[in-house]
C-alpha positions in Angstrom: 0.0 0.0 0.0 1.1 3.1 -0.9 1.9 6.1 1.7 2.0 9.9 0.5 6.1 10.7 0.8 6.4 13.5 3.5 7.6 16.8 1.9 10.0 19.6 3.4 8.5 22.7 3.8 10.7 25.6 2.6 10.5 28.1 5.6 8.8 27.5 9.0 6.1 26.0 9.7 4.1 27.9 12.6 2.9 24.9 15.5 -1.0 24.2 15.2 -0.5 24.9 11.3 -0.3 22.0 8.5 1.4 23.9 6.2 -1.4 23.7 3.5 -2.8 27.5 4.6 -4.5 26.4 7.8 -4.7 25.5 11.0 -4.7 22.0 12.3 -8.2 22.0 13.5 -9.2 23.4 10.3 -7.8 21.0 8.2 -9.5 18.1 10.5 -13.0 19.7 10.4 -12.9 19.5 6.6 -11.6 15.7 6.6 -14.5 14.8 8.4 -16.7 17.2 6.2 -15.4 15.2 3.3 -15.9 11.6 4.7 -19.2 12.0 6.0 -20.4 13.1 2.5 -19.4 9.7 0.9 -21.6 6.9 0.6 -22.0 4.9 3.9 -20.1 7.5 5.8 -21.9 9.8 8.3 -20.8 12.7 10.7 -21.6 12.1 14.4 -21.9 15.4 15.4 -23.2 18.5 13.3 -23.9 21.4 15.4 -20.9 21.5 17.7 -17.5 20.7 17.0 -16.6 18.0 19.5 -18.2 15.0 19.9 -16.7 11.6 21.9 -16.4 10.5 18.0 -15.8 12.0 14.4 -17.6 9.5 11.9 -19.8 6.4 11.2 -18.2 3.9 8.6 -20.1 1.5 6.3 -18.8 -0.9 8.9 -20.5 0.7 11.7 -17.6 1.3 13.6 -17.1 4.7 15.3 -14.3 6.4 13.7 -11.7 9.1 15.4 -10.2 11.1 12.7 -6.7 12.5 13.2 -5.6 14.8 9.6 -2.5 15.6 8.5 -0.5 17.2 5.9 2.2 15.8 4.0 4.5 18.3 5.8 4.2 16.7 9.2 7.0 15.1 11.0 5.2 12.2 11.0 2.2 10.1 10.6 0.8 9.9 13.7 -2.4 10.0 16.2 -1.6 10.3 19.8 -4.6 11.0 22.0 -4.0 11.2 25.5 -4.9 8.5 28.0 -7.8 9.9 29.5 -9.1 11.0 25.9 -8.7 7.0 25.2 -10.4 5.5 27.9 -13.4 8.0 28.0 -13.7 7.1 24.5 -13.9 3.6 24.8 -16.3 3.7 27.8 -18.4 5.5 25.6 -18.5 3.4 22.4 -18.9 0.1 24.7 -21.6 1.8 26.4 -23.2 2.2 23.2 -22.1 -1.0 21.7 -20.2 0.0 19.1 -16.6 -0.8 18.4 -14.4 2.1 17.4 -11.6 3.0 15.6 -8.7 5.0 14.3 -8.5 7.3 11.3 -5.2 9.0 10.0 -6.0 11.2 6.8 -2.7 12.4 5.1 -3.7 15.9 3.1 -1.4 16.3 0.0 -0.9 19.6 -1.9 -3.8 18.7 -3.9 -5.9 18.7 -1.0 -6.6 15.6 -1.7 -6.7 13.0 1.8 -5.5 9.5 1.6 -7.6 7.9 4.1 -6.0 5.0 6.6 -8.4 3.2 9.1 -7.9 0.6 11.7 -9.6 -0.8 14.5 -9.4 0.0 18.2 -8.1 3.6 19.5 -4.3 4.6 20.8 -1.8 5.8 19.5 -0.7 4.9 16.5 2.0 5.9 13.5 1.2 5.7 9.8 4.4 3.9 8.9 6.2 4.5 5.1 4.4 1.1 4.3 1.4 1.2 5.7 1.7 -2.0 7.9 -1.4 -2.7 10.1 -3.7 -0.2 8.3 -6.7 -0.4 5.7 -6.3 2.2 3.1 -10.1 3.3 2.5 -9.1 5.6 -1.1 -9.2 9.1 -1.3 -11.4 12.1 -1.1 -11.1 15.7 -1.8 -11.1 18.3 0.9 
């Protein structure tokens, strides 16, 4: 499976920015946006911005999303402990399993979506190993 390479960024790149022209948070709000708008996929919350999770799949599993650009450091998604076992209190309360998200924005705003099951923290290796690659969808 193929990973988007990570790029250099000439210049600085200000903390809570991705380098594509916005923040962070901005960029993750419009990953969502875009995966709850394809077929199967649905947004879990709509009128506030945090919810305990980000999107439905096809699968039914509760999804946390974590974006990045192609000019991060790394792939990663690194909630804290507390953020983890809240979360998973709530999904098994509700009976649904959940899972992980990494989107990796390229220059063509474009994400390359990466899913897999359970919630931690995890890296989005070079290869891909131990994730699902779920295609692409324009932010």
């Amino acid at each position: 499976m193929k990973v988007p390479k990570r790029l250099k960024r000439e210049g600085e790149v200000r903390m809570g920015m991705s380098g594509l022209g916005m923040t962070n948070t901005e960029l993750g709000d419009r990953v969502e946006a875009a995966l709850a708008k394809r077929a199967g996929w649905k947004a879990l919350h709509s009128t506030y911005r945090q919810g305990s999770f980000d999107v439905e799949g096809p699968d039914g599993i509760w999804y946390e999303v974590k974006a990045c650009s192609v000019y991060a450091s790394e792939y990663k998604a690194k909630p804290s402990a507390k953020d983890v076992r809240e979360k998973l209190a709530y999904a098994l309360g509700c009976d649904r399993e959940p899972g992980t998200i990494i989107a990796v924005v390229d220059k063509k705003m474009r994400a390359w979506i990466y899913r897999r099951d359970g919630l931690g923290s995890f890296r989005l290796g070079d290869t891909g190993l131990g994730w699902t690659f779920v295609g692409k969808v324009k932010v």
